[in-house]
VMD Tcl script that builds the backbone (N, CA, C; Angstrom):
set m [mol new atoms 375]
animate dup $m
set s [atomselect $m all]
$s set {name element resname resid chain x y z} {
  {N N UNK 1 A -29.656 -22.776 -6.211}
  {CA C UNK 1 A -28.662 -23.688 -5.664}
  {C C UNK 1 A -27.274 -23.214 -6.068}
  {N N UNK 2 A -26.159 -23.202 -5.315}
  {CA C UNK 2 A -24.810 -22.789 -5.151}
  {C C UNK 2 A -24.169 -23.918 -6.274}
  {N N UNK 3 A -22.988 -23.092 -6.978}
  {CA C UNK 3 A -22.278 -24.018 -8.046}
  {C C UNK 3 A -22.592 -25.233 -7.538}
  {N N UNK 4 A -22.431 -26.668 -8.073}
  {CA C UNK 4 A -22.405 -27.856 -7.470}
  {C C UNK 4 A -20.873 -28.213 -6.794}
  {N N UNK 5 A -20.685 -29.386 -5.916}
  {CA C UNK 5 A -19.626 -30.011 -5.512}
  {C C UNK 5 A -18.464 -30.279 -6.072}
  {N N UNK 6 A -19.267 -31.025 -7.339}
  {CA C UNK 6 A -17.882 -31.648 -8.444}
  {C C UNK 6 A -16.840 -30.320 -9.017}
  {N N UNK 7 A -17.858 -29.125 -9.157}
  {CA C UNK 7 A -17.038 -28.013 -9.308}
  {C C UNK 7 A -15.549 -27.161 -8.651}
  {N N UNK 8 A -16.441 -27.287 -7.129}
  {CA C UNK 8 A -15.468 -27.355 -6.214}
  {C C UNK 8 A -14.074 -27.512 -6.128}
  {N N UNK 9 A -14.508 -29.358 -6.032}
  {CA C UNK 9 A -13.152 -29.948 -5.963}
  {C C UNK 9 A -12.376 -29.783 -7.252}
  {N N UNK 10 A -12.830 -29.672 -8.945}
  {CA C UNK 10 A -12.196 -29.312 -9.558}
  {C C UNK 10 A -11.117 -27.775 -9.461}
  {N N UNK 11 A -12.021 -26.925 -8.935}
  {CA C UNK 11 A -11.502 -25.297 -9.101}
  {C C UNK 11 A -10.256 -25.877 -7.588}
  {N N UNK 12 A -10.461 -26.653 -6.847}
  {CA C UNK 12 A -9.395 -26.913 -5.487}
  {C C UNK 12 A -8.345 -27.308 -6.062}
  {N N UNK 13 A -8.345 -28.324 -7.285}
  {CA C UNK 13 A -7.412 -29.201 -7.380}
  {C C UNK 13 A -6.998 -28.077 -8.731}
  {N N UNK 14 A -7.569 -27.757 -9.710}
  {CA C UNK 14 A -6.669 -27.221 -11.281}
  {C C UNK 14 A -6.805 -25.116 -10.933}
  {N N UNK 15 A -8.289 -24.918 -10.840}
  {CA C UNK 15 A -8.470 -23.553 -11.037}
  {C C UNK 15 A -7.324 -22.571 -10.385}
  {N N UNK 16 A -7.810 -23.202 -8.849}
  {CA C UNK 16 A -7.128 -22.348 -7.717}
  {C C UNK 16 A -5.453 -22.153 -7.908}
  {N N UNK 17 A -4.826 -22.988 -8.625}
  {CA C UNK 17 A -3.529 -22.931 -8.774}
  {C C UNK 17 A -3.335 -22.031 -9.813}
  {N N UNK 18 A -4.123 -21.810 -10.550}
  {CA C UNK 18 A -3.875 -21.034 -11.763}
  {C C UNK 18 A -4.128 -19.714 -11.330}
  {N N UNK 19 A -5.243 -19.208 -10.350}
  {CA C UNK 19 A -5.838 -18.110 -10.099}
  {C C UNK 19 A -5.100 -17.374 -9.204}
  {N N UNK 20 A -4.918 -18.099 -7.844}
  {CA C UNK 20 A -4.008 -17.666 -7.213}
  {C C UNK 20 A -2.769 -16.810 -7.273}
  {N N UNK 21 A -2.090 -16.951 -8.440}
  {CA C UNK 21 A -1.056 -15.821 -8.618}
  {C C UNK 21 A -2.079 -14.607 -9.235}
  {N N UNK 22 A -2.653 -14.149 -9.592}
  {CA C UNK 22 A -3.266 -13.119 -10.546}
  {C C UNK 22 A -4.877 -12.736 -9.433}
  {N N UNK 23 A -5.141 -13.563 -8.562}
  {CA C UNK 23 A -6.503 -13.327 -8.073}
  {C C UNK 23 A -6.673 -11.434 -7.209}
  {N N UNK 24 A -5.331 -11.612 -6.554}
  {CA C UNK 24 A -4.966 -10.953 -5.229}
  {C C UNK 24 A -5.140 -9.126 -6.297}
  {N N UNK 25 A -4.883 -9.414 -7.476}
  {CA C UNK 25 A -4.691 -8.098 -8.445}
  {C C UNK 25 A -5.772 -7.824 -9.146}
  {N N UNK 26 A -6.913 -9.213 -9.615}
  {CA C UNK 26 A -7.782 -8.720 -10.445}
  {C C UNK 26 A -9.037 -7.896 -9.360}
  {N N UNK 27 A -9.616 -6.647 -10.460}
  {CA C UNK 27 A -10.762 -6.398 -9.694}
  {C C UNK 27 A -12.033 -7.572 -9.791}
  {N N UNK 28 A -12.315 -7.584 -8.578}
  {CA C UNK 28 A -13.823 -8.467 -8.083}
  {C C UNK 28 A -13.326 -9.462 -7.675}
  {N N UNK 29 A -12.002 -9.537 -7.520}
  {CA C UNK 29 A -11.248 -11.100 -7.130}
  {C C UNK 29 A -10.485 -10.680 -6.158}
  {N N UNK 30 A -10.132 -11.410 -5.501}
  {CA C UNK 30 A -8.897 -11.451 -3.860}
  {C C UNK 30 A -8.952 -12.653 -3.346}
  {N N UNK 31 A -8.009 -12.975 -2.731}
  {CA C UNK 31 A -7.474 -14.081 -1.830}
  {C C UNK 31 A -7.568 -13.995 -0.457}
  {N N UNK 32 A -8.542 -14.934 -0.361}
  {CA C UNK 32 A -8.831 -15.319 1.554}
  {C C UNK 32 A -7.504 -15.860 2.098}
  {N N UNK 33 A -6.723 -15.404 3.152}
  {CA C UNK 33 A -5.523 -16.383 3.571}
  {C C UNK 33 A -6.201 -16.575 4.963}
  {N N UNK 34 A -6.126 -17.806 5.511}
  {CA C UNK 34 A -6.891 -18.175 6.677}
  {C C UNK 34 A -6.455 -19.591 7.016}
  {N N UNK 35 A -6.817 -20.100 8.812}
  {CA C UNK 35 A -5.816 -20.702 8.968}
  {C C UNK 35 A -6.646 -22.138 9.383}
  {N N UNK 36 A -6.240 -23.269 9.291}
  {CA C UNK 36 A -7.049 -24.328 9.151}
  {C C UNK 36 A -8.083 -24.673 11.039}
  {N N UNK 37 A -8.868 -24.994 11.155}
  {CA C UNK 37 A -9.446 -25.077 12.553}
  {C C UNK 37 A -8.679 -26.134 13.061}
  {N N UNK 38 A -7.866 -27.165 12.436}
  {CA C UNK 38 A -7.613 -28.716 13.335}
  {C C UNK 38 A -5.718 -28.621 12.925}
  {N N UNK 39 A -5.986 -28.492 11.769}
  {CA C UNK 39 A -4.343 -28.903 10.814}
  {C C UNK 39 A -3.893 -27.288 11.380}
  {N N UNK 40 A -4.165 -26.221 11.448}
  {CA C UNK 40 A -3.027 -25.057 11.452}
  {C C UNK 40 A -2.521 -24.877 10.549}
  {N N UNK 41 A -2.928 -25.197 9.440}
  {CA C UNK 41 A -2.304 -25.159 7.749}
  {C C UNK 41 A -2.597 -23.694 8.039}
  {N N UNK 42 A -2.064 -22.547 7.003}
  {CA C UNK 42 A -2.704 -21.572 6.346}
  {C C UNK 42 A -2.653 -21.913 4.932}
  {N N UNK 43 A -4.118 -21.682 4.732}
  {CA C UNK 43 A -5.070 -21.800 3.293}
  {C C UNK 43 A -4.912 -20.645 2.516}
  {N N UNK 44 A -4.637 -20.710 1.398}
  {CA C UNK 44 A -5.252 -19.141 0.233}
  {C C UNK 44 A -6.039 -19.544 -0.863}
  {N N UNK 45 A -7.383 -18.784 -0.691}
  {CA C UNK 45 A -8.527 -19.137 -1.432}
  {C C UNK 45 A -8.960 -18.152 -2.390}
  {N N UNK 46 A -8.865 -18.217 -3.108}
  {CA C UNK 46 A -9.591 -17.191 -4.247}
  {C C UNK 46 A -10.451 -17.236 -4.490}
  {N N UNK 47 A -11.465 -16.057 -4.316}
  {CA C UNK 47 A -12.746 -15.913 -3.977}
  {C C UNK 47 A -13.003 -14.768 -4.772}
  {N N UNK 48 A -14.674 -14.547 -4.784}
  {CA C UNK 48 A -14.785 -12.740 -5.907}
  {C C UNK 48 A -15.056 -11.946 -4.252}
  {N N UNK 49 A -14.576 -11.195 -4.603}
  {CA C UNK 49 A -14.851 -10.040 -3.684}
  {C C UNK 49 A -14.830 -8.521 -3.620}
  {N N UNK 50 A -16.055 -8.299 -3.365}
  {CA C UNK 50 A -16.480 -6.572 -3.379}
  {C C UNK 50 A -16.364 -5.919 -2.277}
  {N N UNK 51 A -15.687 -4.441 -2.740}
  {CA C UNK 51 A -15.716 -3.538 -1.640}
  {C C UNK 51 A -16.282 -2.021 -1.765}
  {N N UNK 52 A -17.227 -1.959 -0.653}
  {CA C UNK 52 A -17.876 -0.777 -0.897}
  {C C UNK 52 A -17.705 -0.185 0.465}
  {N N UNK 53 A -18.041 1.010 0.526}
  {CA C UNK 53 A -18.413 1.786 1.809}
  {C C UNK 53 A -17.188 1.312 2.918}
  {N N UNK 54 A -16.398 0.675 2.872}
  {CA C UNK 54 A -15.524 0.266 4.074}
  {C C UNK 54 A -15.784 -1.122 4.582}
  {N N UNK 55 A -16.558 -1.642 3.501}
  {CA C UNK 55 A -17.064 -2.954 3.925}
  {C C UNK 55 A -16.939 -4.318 2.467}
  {N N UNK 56 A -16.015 -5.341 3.090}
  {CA C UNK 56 A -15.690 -6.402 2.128}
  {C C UNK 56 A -16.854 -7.201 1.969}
  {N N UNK 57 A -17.305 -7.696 0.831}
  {CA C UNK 57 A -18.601 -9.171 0.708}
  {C C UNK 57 A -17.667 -10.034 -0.125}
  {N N UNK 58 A -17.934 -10.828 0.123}
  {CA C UNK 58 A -17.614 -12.079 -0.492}
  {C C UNK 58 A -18.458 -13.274 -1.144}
  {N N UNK 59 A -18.724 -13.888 -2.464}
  {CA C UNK 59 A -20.109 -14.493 -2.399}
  {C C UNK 59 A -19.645 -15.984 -2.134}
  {N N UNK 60 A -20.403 -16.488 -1.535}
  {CA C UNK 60 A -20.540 -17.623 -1.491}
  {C C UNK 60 A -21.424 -18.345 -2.397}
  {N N UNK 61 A -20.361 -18.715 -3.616}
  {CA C UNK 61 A -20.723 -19.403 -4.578}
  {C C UNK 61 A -20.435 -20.889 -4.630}
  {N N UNK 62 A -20.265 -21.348 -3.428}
  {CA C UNK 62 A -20.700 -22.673 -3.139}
  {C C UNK 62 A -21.219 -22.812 -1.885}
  {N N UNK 63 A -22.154 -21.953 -1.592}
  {CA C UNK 63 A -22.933 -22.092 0.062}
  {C C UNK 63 A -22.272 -21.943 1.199}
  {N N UNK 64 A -22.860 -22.228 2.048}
  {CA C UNK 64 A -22.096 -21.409 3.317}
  {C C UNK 64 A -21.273 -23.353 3.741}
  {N N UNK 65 A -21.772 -24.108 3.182}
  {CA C UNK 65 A -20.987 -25.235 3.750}
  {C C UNK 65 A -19.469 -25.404 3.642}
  {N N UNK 66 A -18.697 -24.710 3.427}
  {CA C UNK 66 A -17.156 -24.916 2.833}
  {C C UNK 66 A -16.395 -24.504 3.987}
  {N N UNK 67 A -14.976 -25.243 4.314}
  {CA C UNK 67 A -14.095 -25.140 4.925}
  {C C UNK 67 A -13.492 -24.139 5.151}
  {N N UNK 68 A -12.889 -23.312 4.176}
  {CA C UNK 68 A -12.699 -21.963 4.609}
  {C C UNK 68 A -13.416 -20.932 5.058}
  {N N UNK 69 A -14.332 -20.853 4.687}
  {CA C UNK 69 A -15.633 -20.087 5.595}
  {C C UNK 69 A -16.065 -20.389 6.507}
  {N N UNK 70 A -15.984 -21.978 7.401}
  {CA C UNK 70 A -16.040 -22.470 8.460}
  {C C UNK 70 A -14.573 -22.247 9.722}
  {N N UNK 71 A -13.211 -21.747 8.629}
  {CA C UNK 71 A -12.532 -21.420 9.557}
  {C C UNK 71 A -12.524 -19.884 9.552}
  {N N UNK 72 A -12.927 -19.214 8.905}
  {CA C UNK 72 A -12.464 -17.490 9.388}
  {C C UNK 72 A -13.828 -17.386 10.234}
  {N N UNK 73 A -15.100 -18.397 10.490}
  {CA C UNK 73 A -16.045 -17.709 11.320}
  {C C UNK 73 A -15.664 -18.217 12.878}
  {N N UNK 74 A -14.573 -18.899 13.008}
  {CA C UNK 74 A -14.230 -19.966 13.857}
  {C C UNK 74 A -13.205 -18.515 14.192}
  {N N UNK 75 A -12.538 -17.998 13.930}
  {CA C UNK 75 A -11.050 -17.517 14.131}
  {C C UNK 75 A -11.552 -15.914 13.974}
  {N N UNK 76 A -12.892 -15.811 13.841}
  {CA C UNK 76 A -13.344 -14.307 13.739}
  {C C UNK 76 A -12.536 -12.958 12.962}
  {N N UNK 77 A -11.820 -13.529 12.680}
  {CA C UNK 77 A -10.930 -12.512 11.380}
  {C C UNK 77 A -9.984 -13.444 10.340}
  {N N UNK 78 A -10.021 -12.369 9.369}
  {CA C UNK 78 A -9.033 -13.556 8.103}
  {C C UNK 78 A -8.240 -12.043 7.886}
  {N N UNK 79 A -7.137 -12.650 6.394}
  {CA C UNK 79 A -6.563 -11.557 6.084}
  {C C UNK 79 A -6.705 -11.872 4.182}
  {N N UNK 80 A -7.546 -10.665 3.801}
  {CA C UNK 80 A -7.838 -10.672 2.456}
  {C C UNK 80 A -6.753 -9.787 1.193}
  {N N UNK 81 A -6.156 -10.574 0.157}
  {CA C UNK 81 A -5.706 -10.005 -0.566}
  {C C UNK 81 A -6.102 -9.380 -1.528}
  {N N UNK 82 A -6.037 -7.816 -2.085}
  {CA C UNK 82 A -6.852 -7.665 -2.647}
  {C C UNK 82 A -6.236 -6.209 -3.482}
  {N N UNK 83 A -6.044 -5.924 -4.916}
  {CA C UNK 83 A -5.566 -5.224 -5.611}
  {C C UNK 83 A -4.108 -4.844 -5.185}
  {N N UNK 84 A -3.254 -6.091 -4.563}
  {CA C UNK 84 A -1.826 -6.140 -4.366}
  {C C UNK 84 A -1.524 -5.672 -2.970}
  {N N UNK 85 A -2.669 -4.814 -2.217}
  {CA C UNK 85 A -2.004 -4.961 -0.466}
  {C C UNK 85 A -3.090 -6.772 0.408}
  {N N UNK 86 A -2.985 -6.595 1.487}
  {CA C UNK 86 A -3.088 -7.536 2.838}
  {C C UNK 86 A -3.762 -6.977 3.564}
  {N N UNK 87 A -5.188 -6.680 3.504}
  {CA C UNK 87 A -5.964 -6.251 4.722}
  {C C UNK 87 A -6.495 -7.436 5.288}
  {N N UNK 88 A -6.623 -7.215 6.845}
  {CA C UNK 88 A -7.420 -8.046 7.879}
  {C C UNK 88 A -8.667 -7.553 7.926}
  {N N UNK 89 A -9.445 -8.644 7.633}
  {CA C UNK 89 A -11.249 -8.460 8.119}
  {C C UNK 89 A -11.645 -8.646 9.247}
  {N N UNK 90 A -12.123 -8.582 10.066}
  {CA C UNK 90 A -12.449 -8.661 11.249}
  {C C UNK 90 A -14.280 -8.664 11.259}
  {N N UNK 91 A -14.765 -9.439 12.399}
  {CA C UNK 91 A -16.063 -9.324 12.283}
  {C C UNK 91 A -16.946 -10.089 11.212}
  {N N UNK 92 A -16.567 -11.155 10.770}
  {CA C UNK 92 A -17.414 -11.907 10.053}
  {C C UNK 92 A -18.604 -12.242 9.816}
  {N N UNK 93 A -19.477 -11.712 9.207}
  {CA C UNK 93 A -20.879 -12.538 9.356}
  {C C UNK 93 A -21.135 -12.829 7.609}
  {N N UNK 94 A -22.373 -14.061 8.222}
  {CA C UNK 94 A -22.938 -14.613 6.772}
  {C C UNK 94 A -24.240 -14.015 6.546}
  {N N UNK 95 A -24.601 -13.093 5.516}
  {CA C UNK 95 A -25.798 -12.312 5.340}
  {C C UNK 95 A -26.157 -13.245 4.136}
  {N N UNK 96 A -27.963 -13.407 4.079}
  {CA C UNK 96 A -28.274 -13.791 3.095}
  {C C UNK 96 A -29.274 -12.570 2.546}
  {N N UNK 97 A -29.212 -12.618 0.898}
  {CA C UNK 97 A -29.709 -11.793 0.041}
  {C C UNK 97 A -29.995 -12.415 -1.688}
  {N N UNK 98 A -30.965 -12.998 -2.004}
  {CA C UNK 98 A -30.860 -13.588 -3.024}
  {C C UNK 98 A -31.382 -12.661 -3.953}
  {N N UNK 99 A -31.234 -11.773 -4.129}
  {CA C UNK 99 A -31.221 -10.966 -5.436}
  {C C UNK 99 A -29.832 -10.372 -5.295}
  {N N UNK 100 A -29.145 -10.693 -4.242}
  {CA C UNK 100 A -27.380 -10.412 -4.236}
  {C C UNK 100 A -27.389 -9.017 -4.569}
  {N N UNK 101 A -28.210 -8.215 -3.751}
  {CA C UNK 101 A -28.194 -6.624 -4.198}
  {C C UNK 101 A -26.935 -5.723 -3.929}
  {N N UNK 102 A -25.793 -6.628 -3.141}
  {CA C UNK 102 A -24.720 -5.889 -2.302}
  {C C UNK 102 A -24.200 -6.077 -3.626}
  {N N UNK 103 A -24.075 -6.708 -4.874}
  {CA C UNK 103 A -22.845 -7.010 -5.703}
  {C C UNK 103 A -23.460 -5.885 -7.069}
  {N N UNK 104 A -22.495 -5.501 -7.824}
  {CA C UNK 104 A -22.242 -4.638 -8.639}
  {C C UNK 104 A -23.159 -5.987 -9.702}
  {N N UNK 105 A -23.903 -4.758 -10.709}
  {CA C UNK 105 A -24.755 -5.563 -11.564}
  {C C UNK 105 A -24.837 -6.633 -12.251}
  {N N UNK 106 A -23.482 -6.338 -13.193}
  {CA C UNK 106 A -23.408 -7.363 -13.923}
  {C C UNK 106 A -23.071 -9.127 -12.849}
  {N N UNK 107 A -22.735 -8.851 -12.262}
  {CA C UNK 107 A -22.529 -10.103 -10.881}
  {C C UNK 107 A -23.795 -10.279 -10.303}
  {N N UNK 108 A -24.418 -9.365 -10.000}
  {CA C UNK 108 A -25.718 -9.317 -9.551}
  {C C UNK 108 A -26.693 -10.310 -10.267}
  {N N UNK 109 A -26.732 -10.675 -11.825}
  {CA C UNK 109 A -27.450 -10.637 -12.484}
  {C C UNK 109 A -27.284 -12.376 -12.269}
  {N N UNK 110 A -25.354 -13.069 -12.609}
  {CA C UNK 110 A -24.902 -14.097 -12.442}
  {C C UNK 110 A -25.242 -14.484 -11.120}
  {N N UNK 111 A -25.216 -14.314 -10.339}
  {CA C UNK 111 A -25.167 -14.700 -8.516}
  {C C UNK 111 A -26.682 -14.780 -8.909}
  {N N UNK 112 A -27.650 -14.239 -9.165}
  {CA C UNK 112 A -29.375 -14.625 -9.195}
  {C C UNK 112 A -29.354 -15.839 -9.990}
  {N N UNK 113 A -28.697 -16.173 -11.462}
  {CA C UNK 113 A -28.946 -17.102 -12.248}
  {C C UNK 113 A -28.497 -17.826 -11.506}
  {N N UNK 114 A -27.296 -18.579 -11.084}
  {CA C UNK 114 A -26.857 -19.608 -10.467}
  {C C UNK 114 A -27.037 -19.666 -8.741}
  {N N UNK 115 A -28.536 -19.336 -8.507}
  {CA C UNK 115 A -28.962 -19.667 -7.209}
  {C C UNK 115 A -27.782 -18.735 -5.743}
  {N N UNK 116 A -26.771 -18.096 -6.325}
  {CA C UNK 116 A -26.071 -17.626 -5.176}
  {C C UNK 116 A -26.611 -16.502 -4.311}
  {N N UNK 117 A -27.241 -17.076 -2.607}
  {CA C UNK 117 A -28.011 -16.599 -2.158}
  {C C UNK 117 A -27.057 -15.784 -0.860}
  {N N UNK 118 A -26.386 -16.526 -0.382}
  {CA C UNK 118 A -25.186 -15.839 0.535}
  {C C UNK 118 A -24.018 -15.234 0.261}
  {N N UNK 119 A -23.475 -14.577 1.194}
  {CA C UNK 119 A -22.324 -13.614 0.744}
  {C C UNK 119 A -22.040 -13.572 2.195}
  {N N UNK 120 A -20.458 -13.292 2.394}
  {CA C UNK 120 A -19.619 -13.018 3.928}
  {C C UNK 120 A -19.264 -11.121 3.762}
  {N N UNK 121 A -19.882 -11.245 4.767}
  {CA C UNK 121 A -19.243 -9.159 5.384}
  {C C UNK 121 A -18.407 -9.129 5.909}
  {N N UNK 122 A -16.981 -8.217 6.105}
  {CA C UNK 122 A -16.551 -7.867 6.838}
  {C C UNK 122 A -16.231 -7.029 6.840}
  {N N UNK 123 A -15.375 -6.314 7.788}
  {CA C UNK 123 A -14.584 -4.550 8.452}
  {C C UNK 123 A -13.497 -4.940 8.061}
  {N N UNK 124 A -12.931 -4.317 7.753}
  {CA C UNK 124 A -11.046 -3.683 8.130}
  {C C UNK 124 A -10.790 -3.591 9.073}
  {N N UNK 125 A -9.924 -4.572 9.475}
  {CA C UNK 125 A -9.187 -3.762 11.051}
  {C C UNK 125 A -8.833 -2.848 11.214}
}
mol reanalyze $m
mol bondsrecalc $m
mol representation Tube
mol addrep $m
């Protein structure tokens, strides 16, 4: 099972403010910027994210039910921050893998303990 709810809304309301300046720079971390499906807000989400082969994952460590992942599959590309540039992803999909074999080990090992079974792919534009 994916972190719980209450987590969530905590990391929405205290984490994310803290992370957000420093996410876009740390490795295994980057910032989803993406734009709301109803409001037209643009969102920035800090998320872990790996890149291999020419290809971004992202885990979904609170399931595929969350709002921002409901708008970049809606809007078919986002734009990810990530070791200080702005690449666009394009091509979204939700792959599931619960031994999380796409993620580098030591993550690998966390994403199995705490049930994290999905992860988002994408391209570079």
């Amino acid at each position: 099972m994916p972190f719980p709810r209450a987590l969530a809304k905590f990391n929405r309301r205290v984490t994310n403010r803290v992370a957000n300046p420093v996410a876009g720079r740390v490795p295994g971390m980057g910032i989803i910027v993406h734009t709301g499906r109803s409001s037209g807000r643009v969102y920035r989400t800090p998320i872990t994210l790996f890149s291999q082969d020419g290809v971004y994952r992202v885990a979904l460590t609170y399931g595929r039910d969350v709002d921002w992942l409901k708008n970049i599959l809606a809007a078919g590309e986002f734009q990810v921050e990530t070791g200080g540039h702005t690449v666009t992803v394009r091509d979204p999909v939700v792959r599931h893998d619960a031994g999380a074999s796409w993620a580098p080990p030591g993550f690998r090992q966390a994403f199995g303990a705490f049930g994290v079974e999905f992860y988002l792919e994408g391209h570079p534009a």
